[in-house]
LUMKOLPA-726945 format. One line per field, with one value per residue (C-alpha): residue number from 1; residue in three letters; chain; x, y, z. Coordinates in Angstrom, 1 decimal, decimal comma. Layout:
BEGIN
num	(NUM:...) $
residuo	(ALA:...) $
cadena	(A:...) $
u	(X:...) $
v	(Y:...) $
w	(Z:...) $
// end
This chain:
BEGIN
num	(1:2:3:4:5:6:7:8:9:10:11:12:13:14:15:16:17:18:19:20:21:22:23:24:25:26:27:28:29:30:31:32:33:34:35:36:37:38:39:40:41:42:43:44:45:46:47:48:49:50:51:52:53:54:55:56:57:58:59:60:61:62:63:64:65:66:67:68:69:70:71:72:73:74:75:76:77:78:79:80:81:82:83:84:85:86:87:88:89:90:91:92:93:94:95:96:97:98:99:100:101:102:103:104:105:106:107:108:109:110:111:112:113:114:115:116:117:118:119:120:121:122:123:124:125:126:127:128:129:130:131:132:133:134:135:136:137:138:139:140:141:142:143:144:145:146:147:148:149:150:151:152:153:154:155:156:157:158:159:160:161:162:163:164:165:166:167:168:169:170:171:172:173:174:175:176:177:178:179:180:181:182:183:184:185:186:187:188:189:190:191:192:193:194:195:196:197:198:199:200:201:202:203:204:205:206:207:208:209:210:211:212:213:214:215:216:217:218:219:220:221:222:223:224:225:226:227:228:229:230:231:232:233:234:235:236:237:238:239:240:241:242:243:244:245:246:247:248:249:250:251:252:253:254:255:256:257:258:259:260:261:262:263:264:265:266:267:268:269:270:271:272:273:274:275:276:277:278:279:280:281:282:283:284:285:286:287:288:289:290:291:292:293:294:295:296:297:298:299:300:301:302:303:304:305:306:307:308:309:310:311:312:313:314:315:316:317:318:319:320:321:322:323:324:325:326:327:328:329:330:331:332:333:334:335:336:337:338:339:340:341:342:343:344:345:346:347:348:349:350:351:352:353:354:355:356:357:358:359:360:361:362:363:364:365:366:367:368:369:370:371:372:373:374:375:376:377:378:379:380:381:382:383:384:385:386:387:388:389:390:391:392:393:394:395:396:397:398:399:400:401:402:403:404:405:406:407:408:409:410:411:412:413:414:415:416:417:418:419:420:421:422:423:424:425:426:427:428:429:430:431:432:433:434:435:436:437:438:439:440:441:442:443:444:445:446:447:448:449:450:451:452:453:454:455:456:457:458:459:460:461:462:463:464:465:466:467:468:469:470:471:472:473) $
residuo	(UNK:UNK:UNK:UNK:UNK:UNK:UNK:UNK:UNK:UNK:UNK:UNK:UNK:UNK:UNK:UNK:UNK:UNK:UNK:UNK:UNK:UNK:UNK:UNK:UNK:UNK:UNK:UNK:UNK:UNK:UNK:UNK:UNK:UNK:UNK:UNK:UNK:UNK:UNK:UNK:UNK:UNK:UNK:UNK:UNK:UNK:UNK:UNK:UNK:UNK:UNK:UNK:UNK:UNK:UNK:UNK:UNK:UNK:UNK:UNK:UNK:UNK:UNK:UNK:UNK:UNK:UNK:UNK:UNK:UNK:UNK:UNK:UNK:UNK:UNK:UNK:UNK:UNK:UNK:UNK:UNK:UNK:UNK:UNK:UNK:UNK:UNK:UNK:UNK:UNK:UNK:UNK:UNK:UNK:UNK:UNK:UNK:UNK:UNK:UNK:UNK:UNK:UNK:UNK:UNK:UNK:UNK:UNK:UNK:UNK:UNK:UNK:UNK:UNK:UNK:UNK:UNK:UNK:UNK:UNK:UNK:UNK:UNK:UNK:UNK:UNK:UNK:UNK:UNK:UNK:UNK:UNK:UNK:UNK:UNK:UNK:UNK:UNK:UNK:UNK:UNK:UNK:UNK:UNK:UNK:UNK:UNK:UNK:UNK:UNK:UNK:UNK:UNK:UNK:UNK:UNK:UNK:UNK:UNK:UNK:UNK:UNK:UNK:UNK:UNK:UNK:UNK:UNK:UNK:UNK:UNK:UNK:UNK:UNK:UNK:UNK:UNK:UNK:UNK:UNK:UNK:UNK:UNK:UNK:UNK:UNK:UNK:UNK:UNK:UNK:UNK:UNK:UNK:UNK:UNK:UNK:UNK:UNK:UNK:UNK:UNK:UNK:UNK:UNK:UNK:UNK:UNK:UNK:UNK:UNK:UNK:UNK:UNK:UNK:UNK:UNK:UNK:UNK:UNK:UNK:UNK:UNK:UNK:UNK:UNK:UNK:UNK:UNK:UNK:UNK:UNK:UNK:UNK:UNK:UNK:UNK:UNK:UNK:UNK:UNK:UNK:UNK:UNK:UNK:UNK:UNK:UNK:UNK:UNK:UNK:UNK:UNK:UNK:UNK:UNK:UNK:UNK:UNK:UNK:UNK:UNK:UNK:UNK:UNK:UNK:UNK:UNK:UNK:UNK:UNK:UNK:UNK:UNK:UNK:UNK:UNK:UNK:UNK:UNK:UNK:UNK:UNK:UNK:UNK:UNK:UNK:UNK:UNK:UNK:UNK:UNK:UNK:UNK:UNK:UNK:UNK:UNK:UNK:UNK:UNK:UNK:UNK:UNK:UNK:UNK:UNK:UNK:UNK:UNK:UNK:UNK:UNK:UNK:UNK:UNK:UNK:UNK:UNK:UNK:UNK:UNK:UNK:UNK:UNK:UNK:UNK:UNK:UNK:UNK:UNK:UNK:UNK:UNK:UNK:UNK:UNK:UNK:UNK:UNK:UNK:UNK:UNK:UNK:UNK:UNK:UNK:UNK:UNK:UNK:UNK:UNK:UNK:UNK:UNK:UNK:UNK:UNK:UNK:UNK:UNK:UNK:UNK:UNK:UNK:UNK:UNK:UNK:UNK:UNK:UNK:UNK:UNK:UNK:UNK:UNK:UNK:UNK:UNK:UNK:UNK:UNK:UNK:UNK:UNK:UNK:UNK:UNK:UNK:UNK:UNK:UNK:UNK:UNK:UNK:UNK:UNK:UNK:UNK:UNK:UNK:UNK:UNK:UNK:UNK:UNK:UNK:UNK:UNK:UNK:UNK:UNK:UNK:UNK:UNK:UNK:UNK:UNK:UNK:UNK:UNK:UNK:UNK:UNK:UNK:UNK:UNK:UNK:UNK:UNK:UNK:UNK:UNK:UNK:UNK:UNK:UNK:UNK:UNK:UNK:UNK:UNK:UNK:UNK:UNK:UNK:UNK:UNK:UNK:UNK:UNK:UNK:UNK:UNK:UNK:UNK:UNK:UNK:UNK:UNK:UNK:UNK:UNK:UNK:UNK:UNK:UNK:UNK:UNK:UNK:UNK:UNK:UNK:UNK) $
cadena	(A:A:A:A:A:A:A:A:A:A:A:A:A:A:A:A:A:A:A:A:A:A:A:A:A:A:A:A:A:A:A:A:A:A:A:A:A:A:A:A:A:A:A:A:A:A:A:A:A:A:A:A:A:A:A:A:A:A:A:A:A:A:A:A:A:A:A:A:A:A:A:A:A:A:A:A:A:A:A:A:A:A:A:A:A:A:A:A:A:A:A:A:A:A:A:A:A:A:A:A:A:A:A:A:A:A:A:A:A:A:A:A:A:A:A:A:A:A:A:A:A:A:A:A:A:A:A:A:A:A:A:A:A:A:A:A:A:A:A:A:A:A:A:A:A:A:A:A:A:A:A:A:A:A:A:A:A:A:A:A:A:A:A:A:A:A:A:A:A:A:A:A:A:A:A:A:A:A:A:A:A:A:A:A:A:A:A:A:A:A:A:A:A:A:A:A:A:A:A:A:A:A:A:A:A:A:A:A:A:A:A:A:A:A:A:A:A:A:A:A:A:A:A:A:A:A:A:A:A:A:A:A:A:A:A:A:A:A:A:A:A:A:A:A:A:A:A:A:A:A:A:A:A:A:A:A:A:A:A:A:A:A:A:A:A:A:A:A:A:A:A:A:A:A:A:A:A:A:A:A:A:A:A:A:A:A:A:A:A:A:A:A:A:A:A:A:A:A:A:A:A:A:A:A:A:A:A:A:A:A:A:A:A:A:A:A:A:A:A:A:A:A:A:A:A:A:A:A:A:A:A:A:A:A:A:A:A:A:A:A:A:A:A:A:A:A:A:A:A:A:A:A:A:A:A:A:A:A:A:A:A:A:A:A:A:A:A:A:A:A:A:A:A:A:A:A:A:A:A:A:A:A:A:A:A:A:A:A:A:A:A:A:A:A:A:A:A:A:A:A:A:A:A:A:A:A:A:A:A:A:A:A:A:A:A:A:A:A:A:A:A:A:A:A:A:A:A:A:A:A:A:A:A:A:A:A:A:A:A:A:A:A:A:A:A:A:A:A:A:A:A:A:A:A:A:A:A:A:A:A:A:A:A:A:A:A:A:A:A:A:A:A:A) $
u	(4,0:0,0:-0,7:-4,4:-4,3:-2,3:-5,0:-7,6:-6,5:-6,3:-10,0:-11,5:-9,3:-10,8:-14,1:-14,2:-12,5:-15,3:-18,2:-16,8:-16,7:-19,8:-21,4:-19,5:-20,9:-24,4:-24,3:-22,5:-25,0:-28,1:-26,5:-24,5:-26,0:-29,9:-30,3:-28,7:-31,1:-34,6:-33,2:-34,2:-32,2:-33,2:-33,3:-30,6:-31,7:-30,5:-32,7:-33,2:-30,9:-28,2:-27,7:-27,9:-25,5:-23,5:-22,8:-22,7:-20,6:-17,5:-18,3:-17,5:-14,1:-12,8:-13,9:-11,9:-9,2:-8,9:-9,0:-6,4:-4,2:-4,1:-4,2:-1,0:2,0:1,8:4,7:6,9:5,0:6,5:4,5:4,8:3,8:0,8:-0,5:-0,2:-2,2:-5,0:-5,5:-5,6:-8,3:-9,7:-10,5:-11,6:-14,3:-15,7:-16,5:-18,0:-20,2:-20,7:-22,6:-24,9:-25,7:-24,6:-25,6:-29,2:-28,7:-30,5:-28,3:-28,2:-25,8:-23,8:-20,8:-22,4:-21,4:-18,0:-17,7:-19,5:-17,7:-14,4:-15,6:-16,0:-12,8:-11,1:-12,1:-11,8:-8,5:-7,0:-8,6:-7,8:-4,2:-4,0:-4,8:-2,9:0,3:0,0:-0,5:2,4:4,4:4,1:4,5:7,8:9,2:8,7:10,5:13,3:13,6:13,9:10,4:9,1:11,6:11,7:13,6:16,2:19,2:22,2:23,4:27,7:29,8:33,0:33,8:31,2:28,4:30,2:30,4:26,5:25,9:28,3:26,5:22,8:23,6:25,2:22,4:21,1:17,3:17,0:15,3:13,7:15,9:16,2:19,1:18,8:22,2:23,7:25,0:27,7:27,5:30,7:32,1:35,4:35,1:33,7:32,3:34,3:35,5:34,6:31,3:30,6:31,7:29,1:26,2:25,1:26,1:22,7:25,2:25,4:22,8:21,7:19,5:18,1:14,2:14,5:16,1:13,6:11,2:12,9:13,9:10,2:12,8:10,6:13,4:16,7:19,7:22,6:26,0:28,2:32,0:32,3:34,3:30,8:29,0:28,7:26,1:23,7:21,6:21,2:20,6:17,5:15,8:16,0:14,2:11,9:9,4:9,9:7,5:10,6:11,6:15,0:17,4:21,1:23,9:25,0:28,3:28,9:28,0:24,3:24,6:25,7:23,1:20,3:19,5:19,5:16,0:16,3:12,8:14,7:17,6:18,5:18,5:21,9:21,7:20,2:18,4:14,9:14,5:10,6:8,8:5,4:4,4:0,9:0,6:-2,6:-5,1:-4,6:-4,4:-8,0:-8,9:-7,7:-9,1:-12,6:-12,4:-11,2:-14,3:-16,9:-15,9:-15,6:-18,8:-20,6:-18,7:-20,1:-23,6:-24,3:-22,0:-23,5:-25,3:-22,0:-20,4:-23,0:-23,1:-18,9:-19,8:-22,3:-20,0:-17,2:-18,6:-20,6:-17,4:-14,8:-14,2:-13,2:-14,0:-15,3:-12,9:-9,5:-7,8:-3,5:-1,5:0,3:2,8:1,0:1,5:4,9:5,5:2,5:1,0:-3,2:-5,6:-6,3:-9,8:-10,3:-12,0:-10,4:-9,0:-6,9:-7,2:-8,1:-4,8:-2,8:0,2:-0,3:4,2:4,9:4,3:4,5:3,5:1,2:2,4:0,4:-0,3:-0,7:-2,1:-3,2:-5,6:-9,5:-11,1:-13,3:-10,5:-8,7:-11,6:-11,6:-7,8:-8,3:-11,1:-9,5:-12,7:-10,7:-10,0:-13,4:-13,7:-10,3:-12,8:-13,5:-9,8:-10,4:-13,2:-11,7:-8,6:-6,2:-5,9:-6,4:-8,1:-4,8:-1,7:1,4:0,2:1,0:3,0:4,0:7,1:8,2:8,5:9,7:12,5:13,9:13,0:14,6:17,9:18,2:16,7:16,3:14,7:11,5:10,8:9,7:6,5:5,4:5,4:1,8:-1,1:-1,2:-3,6:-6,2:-4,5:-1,6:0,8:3,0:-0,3:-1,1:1,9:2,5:-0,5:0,0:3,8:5,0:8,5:10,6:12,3:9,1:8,2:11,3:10,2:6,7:8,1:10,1:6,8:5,0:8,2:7,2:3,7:5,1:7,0:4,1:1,2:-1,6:-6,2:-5,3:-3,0:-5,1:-7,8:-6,0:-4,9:-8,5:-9,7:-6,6:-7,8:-11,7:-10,3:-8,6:-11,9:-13,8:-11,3:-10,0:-6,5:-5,8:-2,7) $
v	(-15,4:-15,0:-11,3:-12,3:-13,0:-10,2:-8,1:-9,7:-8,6:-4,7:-5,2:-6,8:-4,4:-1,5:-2,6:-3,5:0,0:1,9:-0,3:0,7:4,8:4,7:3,0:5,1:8,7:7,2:7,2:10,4:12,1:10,7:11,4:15,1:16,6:15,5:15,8:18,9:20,2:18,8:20,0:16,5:13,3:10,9:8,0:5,8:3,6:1,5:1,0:-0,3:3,2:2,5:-1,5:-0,8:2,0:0,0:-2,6:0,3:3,0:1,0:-0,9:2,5:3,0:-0,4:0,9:4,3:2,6:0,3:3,2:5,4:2,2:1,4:-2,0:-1,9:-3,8:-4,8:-6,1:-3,1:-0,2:2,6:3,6:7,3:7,2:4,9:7,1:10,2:8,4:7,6:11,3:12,3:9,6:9,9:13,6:12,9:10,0:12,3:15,3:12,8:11,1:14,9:16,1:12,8:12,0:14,3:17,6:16,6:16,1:17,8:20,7:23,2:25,7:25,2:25,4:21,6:20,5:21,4:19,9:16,4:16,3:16,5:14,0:11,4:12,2:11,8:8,5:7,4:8,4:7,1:3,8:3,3:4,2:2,3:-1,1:-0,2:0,5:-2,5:-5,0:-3,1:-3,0:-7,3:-7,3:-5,4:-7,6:-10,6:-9,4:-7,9:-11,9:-12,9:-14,8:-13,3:-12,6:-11,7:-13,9:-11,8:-12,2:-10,3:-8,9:-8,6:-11,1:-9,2:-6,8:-4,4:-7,2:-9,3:-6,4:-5,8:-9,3:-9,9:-6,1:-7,2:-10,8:-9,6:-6,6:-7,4:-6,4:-8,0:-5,5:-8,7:-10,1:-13,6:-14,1:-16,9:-16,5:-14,5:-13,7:-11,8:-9,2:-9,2:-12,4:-11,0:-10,5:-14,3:-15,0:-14,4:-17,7:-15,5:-14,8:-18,5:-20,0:-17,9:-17,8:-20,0:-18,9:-19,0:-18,3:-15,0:-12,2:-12,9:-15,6:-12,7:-13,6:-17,2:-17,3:-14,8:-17,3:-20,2:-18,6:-16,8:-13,6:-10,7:-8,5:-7,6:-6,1:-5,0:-4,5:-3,9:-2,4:0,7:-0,7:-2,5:1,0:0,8:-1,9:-0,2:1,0:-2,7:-4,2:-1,8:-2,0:-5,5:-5,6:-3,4:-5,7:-7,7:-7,5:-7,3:-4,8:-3,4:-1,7:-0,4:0,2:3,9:5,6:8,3:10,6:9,3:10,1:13,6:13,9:13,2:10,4:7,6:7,7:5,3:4,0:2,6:3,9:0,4:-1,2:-0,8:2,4:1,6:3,2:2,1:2,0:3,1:1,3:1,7:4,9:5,3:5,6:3,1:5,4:6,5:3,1:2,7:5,9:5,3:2,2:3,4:5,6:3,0:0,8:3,5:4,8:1,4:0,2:3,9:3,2:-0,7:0,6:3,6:2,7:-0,7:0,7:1,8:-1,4:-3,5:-1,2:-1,4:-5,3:-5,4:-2,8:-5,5:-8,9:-7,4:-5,3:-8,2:-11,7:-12,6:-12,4:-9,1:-8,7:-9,5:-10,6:-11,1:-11,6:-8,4:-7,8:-5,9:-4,9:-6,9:-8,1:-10,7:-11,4:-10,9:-11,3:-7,5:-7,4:-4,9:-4,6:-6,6:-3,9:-5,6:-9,0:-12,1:-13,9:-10,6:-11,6:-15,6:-15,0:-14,0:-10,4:-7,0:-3,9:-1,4:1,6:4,4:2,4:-1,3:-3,1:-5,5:-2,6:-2,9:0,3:0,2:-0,8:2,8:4,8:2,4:3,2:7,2:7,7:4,8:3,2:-0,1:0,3:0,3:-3,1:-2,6:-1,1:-5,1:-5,5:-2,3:-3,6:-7,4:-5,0:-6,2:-2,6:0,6:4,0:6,0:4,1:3,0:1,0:-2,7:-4,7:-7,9:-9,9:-9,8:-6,5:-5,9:-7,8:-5,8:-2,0:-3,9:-4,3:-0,1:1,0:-1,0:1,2:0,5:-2,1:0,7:1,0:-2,3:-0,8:0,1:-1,3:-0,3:1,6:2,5:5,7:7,3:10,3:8,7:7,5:10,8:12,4:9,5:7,4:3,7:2,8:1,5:0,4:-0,2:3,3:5,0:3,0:3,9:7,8:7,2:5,6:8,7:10,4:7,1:7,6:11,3:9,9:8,0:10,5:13,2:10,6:11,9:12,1:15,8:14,5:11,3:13,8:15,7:12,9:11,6:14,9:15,3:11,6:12,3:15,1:12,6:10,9:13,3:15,2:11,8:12,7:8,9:7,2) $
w	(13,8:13,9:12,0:12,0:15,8:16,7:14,6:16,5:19,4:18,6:16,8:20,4:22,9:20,7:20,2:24,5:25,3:22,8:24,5:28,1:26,7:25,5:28,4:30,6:28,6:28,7:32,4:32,5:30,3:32,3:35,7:35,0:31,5:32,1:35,7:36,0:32,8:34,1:38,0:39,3:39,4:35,9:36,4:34,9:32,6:29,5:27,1:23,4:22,1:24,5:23,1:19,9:20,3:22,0:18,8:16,5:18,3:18,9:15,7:13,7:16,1:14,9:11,6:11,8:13,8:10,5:7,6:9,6:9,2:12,8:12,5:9,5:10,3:13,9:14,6:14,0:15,9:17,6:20,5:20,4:16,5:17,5:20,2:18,2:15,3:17,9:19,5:15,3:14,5:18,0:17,1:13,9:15,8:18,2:16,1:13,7:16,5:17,5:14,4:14,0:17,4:20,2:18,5:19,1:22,6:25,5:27,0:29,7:27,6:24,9:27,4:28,2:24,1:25,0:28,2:27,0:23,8:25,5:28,2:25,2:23,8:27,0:28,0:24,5:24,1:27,5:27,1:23,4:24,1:27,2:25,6:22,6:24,9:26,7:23,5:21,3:24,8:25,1:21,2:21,3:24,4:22,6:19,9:21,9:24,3:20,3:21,0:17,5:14,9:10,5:8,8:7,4:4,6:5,1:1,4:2,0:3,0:4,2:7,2:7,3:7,0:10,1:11,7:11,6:12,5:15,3:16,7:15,7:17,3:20,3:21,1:24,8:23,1:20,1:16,8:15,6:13,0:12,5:10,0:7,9:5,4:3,6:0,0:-1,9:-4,7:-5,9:-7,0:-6,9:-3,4:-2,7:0,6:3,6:5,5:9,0:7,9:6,4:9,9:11,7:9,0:6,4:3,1:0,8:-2,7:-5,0:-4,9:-8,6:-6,8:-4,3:-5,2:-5,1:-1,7:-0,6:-1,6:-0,3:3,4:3,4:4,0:5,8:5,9:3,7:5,1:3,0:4,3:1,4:1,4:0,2:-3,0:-3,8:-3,9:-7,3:-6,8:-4,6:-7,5:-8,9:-5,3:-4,7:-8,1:-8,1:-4,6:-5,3:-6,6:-3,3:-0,3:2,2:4,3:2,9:5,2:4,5:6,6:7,0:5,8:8,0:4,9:5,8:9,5:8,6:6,3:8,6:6,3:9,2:11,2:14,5:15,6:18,8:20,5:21,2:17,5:15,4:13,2:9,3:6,5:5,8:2,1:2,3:-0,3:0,6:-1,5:-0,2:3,7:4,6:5,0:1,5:-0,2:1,2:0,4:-3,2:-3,4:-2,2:-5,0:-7,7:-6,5:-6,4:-9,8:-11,7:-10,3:-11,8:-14,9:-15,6:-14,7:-16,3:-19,3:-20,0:-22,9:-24,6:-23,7:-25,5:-28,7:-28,7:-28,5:-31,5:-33,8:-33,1:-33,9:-36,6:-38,5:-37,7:-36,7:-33,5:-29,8:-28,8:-25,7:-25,9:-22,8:-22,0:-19,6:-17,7:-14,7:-12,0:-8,5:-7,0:-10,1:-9,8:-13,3:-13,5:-17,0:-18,2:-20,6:-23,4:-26,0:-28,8:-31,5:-33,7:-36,0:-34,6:-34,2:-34,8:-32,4:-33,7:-34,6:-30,8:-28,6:-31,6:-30,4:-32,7:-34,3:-36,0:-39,2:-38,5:-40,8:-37,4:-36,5:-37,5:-38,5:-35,8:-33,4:-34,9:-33,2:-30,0:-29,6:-30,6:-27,9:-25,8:-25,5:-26,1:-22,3:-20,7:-19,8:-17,9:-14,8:-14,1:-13,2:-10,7:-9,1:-8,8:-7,4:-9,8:-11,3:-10,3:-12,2:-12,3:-12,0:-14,6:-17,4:-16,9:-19,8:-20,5:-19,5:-22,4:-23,4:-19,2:-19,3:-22,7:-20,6:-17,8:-20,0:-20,2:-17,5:-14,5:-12,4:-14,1:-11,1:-9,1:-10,8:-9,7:-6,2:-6,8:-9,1:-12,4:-13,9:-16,7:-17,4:-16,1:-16,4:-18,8:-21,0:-21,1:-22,6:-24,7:-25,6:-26,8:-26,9:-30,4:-29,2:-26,2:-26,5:-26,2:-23,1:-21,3:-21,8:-20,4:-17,8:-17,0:-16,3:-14,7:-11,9:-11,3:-10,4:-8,3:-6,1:-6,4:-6,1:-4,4:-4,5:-6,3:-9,1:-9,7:-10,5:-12,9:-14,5:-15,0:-16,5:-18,9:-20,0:-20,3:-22,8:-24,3:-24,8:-26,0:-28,5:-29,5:-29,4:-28,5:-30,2) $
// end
């Protein structure tokens, strides 16, 4: 599978259909709204305005088409979702292109604003959604003749899981997955001989990330008995720093529940386990904001940064940044910069954390940590995007894989990037043990299932409080 060709073909169908209605209201405007105002018949012309509109105007759809999150996983789009996301952004486009360019327009009545505006909508709309219907349309019948396909791995290796497969297999319209293997959770339970003889067995689910690797696995499905429940809570957390897509087969409990959501009457009945905790409007939207702030903060705070600098090298010895190694978004490790507040050499016997009184901590590194200035140069891992403003603090795999140990759930956090300041940095400050991580991360795991532009905000001005008071720890 192409993703950047099957983008490509959205971005030139969009940017065609926005030339054709734009080209189409220019003659419309010239032949209905201007004749009709002057009482004779203008002549229709294109001139320098229109051809220059004509790059710009659909230029900005692909744009807005592209921040709504149009162009987001195109391989598994439901028409009726896609078309309703067009008429939102679609709405959002016109009134846009209303208040810079139309609202200057020559008019007969204001009755001719309404009537032009919903002209442009109209053939904006239809066209968009046309070409739209028909790529996602050809998209979704190569997936169903098993043309295009996700590698998937089934997780269950008894009756339920050959169940799934011999349905999934046998389904006249395929849903797209490709199994590759399959493994077993409980060892007890071994591998079924039924299942081995129709699917390769790829060994014990320990190995889950490796094979994932391995089989470049889009997609995960788990089809456990019901007497292999109890690991339902291990299977997902240690997923969750995966990119696949993780789906579960139903008990009827779910069905009841309303828990099961079908995006085709035709594909066998599972749970999407949603990981994605931003939809992709607001990723870009946060991220706008992480780049715009970071950017303010290295200018106009350059002066700081270069008198923290001096006070540093001239007060201790050492480097004046300190740079480690930390586990970010996906579990993918990344360099994080601060300003160096401890000793030179101070973790020389292996990773310690700081507590209240370490010895480790330079005077001036006491007042970087109380005011958290000790983080500023943390705004060049948001701008290279390997961090965000608000988001759980990142630590090291070494002190991970001891949280890991009691609570296991901590994986989720690595679902988005982590972040200067957070919730749980916050309420806590700088943790001096594992213990006291596990509690921040109790309120790091709220963010995540509240996360939104308002909260990041409050966030930011409980931490510039922080700052000021120097209630730091």
């Amino acid at each position: 599978m192409n993703r950047r060709r099957e983008i490509s073909k959205y971005v030139i169908a969009d940017f065609l259909c926005a030339a054709i209605t734009w080209a189409a209201f220019w003659i419309f405007r010239k032949q209905y709204i201007e004749s009709e105002k002057f009482g004779i018949q203008v002549a229709l012309t294109f001139d320098t305005r229109f051809y220059i509109a004509l790059v710009i105007i659909p230029s900005f759809w692909v744009l807005l088409y592209f921040l709504s999150g149009l162009y987001a996983n195109v391989y598994r789009k439901s028409r009726i979702a896609e078309i309703k996301q067009i008429f939102i952004t679609t709405v959002i486009g016109v009134v846009i292109l209303f208040f810079t360019l139309l609202l200057k327009n020559v008019i007969i009545t204001y009755k001719s604003y309404y009537f032009s505006t919903s002209v442009l909508f109209s053939i904006q709309f239809v066209l968009t959604s046309f070409a739209h219907i028909l790529l996602t349309t050809s998209t979704n019948r190569k997936i169903h003749k098993r043309d295009i396909g996700f590698n998937t791995i089934l997780i269950g290796s008894n009756a339920r899981a050959v169940q799934l497969f011999d349905d999934m297999e046998n389904q006249k319209a395929s849903s797209g997955n490709r199994f590759v293997g399959f493994v077993h959770v409980d060892s007890s339970n071994g591998a079924s001989s039924e299942l081995s003889a129709k699917l390769k067995h790829l060994g014990e689910f320990e190995n889950i990330h490796d094979l994932i690797i391995r089989e470049k696995a889009e997609e995960v499905i788990i089809a456990i008995e019901s007497s292999e429940h109890k690991y339902i809570e291990t299977i997902i957390n240690k997923l969750s720093d995966t990119e696949t897509v993780i789906k579960i087969i139903p008990d009827m409990y779910d069905i009841l529940t309303g828990s099961v959501k079908f995006s085709s009457i035709l594909d066998a009945p599972l749970i999407v386990v949603s990981k994605d905790i931003l939809e992709p409007k607001q990723i870009i939207l946060k991220r706008a904001f992480d780049i715009t702030v970071s950017l303010f903060c290295l200018v106009i705070l350059s002066p700081v940064y270069l008198i923290i600098s001096i006070i540093i090298k001239l007060t201790s010895k050492g480097p004046v940044f300190y740079s480690q190694e930390r586990i970010g978004l996906h579990g993918n490790p990344f360099t994080i910069y601060k300003f160096r507040s401890m000793t030179d050499g101070a973790e020389k016997n292996g990773p310690a954390l700081s507590s209240k009184d370490d010895n480790r901590i330079t005077k001036v590194g006491k007042f970087l940590r109380k005011t958290r200035l000790d983080e500023l140069p943390q705004f060049l891992n948001v701008l290279i995007g390997t961090m965000s403003i608000v988001g759980p603090r990142p630590e090291r795999r070494f002190f991970i894989e001891q949280i890991v140990q009691k609570a296991p759930q901590y994986t989720h956090l690595q679902k988005i990037k982590p972040g200067i300041t957070s919730w749980g940095q916050v309420k806590y400050g700088y943790a001096e043990n594992v213990d006291q991580m596990i509690r921040r991360m109790k309120y790091d795991l709220l963010y995540l299932e509240n996360i939104s532009f308002l909260l990041d905000m409050r966030i930011l001005i409980y931490t510039v409080l922080i700052v000021i008071q120097g209630r730091g720890k």
